[in-house]
C-alpha positions as CSV (number, residue, x, y, z in Angstrom):
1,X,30.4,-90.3,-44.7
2,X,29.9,-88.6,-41.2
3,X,30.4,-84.9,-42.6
4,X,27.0,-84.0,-41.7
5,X,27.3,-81.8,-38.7
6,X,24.2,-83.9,-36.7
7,X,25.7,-87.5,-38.0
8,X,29.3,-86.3,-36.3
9,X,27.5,-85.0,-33.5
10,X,25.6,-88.4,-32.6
11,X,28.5,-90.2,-34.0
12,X,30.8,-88.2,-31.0
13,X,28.2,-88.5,-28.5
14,X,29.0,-92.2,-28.3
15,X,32.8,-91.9,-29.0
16,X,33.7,-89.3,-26.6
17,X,33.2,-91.6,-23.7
18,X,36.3,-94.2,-24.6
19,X,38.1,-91.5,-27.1
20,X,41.2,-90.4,-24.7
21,X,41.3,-94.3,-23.5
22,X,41.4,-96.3,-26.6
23,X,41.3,-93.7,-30.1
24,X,44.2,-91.4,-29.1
25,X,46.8,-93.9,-28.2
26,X,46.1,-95.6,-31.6
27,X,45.8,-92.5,-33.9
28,X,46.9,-89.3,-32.6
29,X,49.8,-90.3,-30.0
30,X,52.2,-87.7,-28.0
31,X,54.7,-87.9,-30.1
32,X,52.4,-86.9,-32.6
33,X,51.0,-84.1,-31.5
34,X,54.8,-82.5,-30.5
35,X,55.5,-82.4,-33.9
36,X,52.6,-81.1,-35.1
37,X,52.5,-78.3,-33.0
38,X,55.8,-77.4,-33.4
39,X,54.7,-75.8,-36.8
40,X,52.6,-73.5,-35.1
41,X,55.3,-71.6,-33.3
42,X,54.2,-71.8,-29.8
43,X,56.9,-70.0,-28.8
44,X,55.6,-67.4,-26.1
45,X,53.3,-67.7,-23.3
46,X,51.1,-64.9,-24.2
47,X,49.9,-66.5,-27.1
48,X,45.9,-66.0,-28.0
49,X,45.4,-69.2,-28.7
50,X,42.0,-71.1,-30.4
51,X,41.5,-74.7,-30.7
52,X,39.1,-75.7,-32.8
53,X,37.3,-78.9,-32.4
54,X,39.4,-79.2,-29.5
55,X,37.0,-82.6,-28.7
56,X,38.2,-83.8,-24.8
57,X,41.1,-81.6,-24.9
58,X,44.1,-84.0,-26.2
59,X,45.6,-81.6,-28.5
60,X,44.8,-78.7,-26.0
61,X,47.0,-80.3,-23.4
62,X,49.8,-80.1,-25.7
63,X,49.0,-76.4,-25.9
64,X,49.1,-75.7,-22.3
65,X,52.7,-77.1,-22.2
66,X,53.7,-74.0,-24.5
67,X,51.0,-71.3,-23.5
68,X,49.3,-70.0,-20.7
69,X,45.9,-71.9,-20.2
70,X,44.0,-68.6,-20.0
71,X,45.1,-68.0,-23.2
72,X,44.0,-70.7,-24.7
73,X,40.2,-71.6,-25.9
74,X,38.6,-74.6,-27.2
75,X,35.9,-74.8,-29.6
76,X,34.2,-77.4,-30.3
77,X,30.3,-79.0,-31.2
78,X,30.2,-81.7,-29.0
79,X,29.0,-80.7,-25.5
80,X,29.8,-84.4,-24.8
81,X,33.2,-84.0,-26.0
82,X,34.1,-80.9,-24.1
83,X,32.3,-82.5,-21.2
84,X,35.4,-84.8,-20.9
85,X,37.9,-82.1,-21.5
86,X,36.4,-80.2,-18.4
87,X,37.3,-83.2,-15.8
88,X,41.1,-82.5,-17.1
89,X,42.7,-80.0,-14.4
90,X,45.1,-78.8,-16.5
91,X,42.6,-77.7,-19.0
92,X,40.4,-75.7,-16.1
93,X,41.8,-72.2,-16.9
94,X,40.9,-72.1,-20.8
95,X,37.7,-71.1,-22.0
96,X,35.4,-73.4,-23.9
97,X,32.5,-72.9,-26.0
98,X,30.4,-74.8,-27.9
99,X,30.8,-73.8,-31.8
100,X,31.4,-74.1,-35.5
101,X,34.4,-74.2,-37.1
102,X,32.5,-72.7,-40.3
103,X,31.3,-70.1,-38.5
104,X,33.8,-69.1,-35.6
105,X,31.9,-66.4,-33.0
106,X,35.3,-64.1,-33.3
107,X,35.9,-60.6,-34.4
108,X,38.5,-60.4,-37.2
109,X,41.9,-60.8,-36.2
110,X,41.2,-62.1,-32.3
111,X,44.0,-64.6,-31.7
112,X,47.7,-64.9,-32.4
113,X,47.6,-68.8,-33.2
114,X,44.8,-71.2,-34.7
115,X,45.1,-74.7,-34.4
116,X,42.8,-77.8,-35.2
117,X,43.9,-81.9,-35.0
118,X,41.3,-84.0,-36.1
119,X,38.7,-81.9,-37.1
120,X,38.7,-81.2,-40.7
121,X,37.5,-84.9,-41.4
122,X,34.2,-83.9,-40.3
123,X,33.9,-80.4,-42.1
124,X,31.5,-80.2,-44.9
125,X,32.9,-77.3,-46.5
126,X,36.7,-77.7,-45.4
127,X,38.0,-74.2,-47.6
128,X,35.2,-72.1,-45.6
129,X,36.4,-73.1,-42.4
130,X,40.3,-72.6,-43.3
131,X,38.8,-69.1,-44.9
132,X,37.7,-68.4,-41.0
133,X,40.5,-69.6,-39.6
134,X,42.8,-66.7,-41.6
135,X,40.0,-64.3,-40.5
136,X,40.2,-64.6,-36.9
137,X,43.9,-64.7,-37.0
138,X,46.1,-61.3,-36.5
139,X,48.1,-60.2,-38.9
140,X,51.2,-62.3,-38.7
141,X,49.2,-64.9,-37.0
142,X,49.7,-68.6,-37.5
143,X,47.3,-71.8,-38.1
144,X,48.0,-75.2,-38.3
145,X,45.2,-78.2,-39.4
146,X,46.2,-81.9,-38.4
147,X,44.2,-84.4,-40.3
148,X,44.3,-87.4,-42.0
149,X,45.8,-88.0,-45.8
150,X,44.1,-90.3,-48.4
151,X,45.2,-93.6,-47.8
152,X,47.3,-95.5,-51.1
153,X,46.2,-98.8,-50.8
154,X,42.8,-98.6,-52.6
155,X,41.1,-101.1,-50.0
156,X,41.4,-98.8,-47.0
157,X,40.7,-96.0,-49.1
158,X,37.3,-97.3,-49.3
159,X,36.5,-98.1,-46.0
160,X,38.5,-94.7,-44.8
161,X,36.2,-92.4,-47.5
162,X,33.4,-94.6,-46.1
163,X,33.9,-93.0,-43.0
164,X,34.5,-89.5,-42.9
165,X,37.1,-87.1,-45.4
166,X,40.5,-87.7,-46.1
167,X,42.0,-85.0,-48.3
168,X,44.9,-85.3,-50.5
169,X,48.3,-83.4,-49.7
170,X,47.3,-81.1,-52.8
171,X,43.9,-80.3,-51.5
172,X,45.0,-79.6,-48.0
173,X,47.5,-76.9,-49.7
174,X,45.1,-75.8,-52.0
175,X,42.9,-74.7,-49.1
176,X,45.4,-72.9,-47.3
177,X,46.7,-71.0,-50.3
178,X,43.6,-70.0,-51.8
179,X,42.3,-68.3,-48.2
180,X,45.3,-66.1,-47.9
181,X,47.9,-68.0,-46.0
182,X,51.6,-67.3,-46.9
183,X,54.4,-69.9,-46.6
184,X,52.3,-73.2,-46.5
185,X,53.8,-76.1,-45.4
186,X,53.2,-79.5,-44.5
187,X,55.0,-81.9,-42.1
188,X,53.8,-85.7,-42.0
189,X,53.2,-87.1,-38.8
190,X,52.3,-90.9,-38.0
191,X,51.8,-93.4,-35.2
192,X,55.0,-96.0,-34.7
193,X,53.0,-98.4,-36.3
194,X,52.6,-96.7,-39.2
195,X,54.4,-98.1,-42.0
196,X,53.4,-97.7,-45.4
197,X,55.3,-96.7,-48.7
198,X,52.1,-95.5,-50.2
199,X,52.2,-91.5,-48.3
200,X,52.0,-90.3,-45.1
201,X,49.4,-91.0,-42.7
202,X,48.5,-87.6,-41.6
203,X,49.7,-83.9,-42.3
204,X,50.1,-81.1,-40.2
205,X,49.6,-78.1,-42.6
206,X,50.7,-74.8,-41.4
207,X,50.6,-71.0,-42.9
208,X,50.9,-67.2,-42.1
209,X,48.3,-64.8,-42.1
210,X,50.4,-61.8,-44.1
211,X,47.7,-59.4,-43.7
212,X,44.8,-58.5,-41.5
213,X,41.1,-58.6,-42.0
214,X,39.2,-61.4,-43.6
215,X,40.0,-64.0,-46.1
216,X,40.9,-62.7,-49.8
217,X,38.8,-65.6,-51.0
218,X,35.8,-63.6,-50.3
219,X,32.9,-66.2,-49.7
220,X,29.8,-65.4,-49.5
221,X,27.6,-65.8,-45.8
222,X,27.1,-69.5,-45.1
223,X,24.4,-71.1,-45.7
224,X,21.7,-72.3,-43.1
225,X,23.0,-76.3,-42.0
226,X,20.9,-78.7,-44.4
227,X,19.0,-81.7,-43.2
228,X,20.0,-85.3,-43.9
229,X,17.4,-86.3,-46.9
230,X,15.1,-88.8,-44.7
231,X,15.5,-90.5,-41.3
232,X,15.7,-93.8,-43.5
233,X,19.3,-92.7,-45.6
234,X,20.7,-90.6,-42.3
235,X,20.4,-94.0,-40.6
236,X,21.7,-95.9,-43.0
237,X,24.6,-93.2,-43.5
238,X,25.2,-92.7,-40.0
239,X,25.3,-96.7,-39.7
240,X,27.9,-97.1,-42.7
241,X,30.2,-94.4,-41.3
242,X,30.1,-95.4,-37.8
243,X,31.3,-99.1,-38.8
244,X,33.8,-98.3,-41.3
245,X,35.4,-95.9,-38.5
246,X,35.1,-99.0,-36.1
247,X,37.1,-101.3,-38.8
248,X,40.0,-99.1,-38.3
249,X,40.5,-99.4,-34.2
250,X,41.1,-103.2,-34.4
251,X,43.0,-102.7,-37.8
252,X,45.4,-100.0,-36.0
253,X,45.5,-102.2,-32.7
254,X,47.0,-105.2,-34.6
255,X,49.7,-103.3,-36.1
256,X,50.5,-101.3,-33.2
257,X,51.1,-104.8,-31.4
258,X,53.1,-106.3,-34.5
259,X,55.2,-102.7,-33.4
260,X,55.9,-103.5,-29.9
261,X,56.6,-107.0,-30.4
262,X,59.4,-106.1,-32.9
263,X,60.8,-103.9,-30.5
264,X,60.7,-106.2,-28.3
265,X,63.0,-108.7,-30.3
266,X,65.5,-106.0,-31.3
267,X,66.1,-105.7,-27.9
């Protein structure tokens, strides 16, 4: 699984060059992303705004629509990531930096809205970085997190959990509730191809920070970032993860075409 922080960063190094091309159309679509934000309350210009592992700037465009870009800044670990989101014109105004979502380089209650698509599948310690997220917030402040669900048929589970982590509705509250947040709530949100009885594809989890100053949880300092045990198993783990993500691009290309064909008839 590609929740070590150097596995994700080699792993994005090679995916951030046909990401906005040929992953976002398939997984994390416009459509998407409206509804998504639309739990963080984006409802005022002014805004202090972070996006975390805001990758080449997908979700952060979305952003822009509701806030003013120099409002707005994007965090992320991959320089190669935000090397794409810095050819984007409409992006040119927000600051980016190069960080950890564990260990965000904010004061206590900095921004008026946190917001993160696609990022918690690579956290190693997800409640940590949901525990910062309520920390950097003002009082009042809202976050949302957008990522994945655990898939029902037990198949794809096993190629998905293969690949990186995909939390259960439960856990994704869980995390929010134990950090502090007040009125969780989650709203599913899924490509058109999307189709299964099983549970939703992804969740877009949002809460209130009711208070200011850190998280209640009260973790202690992080510790230093571990090394993958040998070159030997990080190869062979970086290798497993990186193919069982590639299974899924062909699998969600097929079914977004059996999608467009059937429109196609019905009209």
């Amino acid at each position: 699984m590609l929740q070590h922080k150097a596995e994700a960063y080699w792993f994005y190094r090679v995916l951030s060059r046909v990401y906005d091309r040929w992953v976002n159309p398939l997984f994390w679509t416009p459509a998407m992303r409206a509804t998504a934000l639309g739990a963080a309350a984006l409802d005022d210009r002014s805004l202090l705004t972070l996006d975390v592992g805001a990758g080449t700037g997908f979700t952060t465009e979305g952003i822009v629509e509701h806030v003013d870009p120099d409002r707005v800044t994007m965090l992320d670990q991959s320089p190669h990531q935000l090397a794409r989101a810095e050819r984007k014109p409409r992006l040119d105004r927000c600051t980016k930096l190069l960080g950890d979502a564990e260990q965000l380089p904010f004061p206590a209650d900095r921004f008026d809205r946190y917001v993160s698509a696609g990022s918690i599948e690579y956290w190693p310690d997800p409640q940590r970085a949901i525990a910062e997220a309520y920390r950097v917030l003002r009082a009042e402040g809202r976050a949302v997190v957008i990522g994945p669900v655990r898939p029902g048929n037990p198949l794809l589970r096993r190629v998905a959990e293969t690949w990186m982590l995909f939390p259960t509705e439960q856990q994704y509250r869980d995390w929010f509730e134990r950090a502090g947040f007040a009125d969780v709530e989650l709203i599913a949100v899924a490509p058109a191809w999307y189709r299964s009885p099983r549970g939703p594809y992804a969740v877009a989890v949002g809460g209130r920070k009711p208070a200011p100053g850190d998280s209640p949880l009260g973790l202690p300092p992080a510790a230093a970032p571990t090394v993958p045990a040998g070159r030997v198993r990080s190869s062979l783990r970086f290798a497993g993860g990186s193919l069982a993500g590639a299974l899924f691009v062909p699998l969600a290309a097929a079914l977004a075409l059996r999608q467009r064909l059937q429109e196609r008839r019905v009209r």
